[in-house]
C-alpha positions in Angstrom: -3.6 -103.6 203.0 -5.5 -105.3 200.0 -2.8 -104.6 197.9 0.4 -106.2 200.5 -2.0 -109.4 200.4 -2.6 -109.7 197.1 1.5 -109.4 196.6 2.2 -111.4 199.1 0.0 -114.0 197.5 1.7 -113.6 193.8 4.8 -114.3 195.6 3.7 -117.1 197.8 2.6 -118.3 194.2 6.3 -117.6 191.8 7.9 -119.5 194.4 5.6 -122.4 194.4 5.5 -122.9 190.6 9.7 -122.5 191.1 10.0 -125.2 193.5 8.0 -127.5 191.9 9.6 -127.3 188.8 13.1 -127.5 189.8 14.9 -131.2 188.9 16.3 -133.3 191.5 20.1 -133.2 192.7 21.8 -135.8 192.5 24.6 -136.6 194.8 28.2 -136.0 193.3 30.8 -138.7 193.3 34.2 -137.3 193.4 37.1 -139.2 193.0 38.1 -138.8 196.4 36.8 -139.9 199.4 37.2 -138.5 203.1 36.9 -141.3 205.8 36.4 -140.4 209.3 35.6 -142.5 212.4 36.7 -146.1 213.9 37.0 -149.3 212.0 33.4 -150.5 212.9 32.0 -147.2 212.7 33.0 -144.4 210.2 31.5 -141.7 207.9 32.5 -141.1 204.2 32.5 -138.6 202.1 33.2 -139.1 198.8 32.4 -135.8 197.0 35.8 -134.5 197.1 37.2 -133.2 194.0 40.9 -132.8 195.0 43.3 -134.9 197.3 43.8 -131.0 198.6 40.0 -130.8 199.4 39.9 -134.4 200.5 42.7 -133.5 203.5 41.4 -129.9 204.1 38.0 -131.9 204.7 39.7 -133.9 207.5 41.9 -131.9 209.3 40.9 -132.0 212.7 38.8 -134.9 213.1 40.8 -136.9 214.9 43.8 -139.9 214.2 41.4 -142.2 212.6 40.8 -139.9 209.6 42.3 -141.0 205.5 41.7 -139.6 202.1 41.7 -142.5 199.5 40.6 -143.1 196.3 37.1 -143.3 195.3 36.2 -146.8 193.9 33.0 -145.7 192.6 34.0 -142.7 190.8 34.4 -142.8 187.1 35.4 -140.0 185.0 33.1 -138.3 182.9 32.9 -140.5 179.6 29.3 -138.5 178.3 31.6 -136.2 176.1 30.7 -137.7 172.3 34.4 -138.8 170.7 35.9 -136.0 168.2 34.9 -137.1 164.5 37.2 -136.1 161.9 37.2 -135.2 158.2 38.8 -138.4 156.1 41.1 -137.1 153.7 42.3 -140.0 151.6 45.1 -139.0 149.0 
C-alpha cells in the first residue's frame, strides 16, 4: 500500500513539474478565415490553413457561412535572407 502511495505521489509530482514548465500557446492565424452566423452576430475562425479546410470547416452550418481571406495573417517573414559568397572577377 505504502509503496502505490509513494508512486502515486512521484507521479502526481512529474506531471506537476511538466505542466508548469510548459510555454504558452499562442493562437494560430491562418490565412483563411471561416465566418459563420448573421450579419450582427457571427463567429470567426481564422486558423485555417487551406481554402479546402476553410470550406470543409463550414459545410453544414447554414446559408450565412463564407471563407475569405484573412486580413491579419502575414506569412512567415522570421526565416533570415540567404547570404551568398561574392565572387568578384
Amino acid at each position: 500500500m505504502r509503496t502505490v502511495i509513494k508512486l502515486t505521489a512521484l507521479v502526481s509530482a512529474i506531471a506537476m513539474v511538466l505542466l508548469v514548465g510548459a510555454p504558452a500557446s499562442h493562437a494560430y492565424e491562418g490565412p483563411w478565415c471561416a465566418r459563420s452566423g448573421g450579419s450582427n452576430d457571427y463567429v470567426e475562425n481564422c486558423s485555417m490553413r487551406s481554402f479546402e479546410m476553410c470550406l470543409n470547416e463550414i459545410s453544414g452550418t447554414g446559408g450565412g457561412a463564407i471563407c475569405s481571406p484573412n486580413p491579419r495573417y502575414h506569412a512567415d517573414s522570421a526565416r533570415p535572407p540567404v547570404r551568398r559568397k561574392y565572387r568578384g572577377r
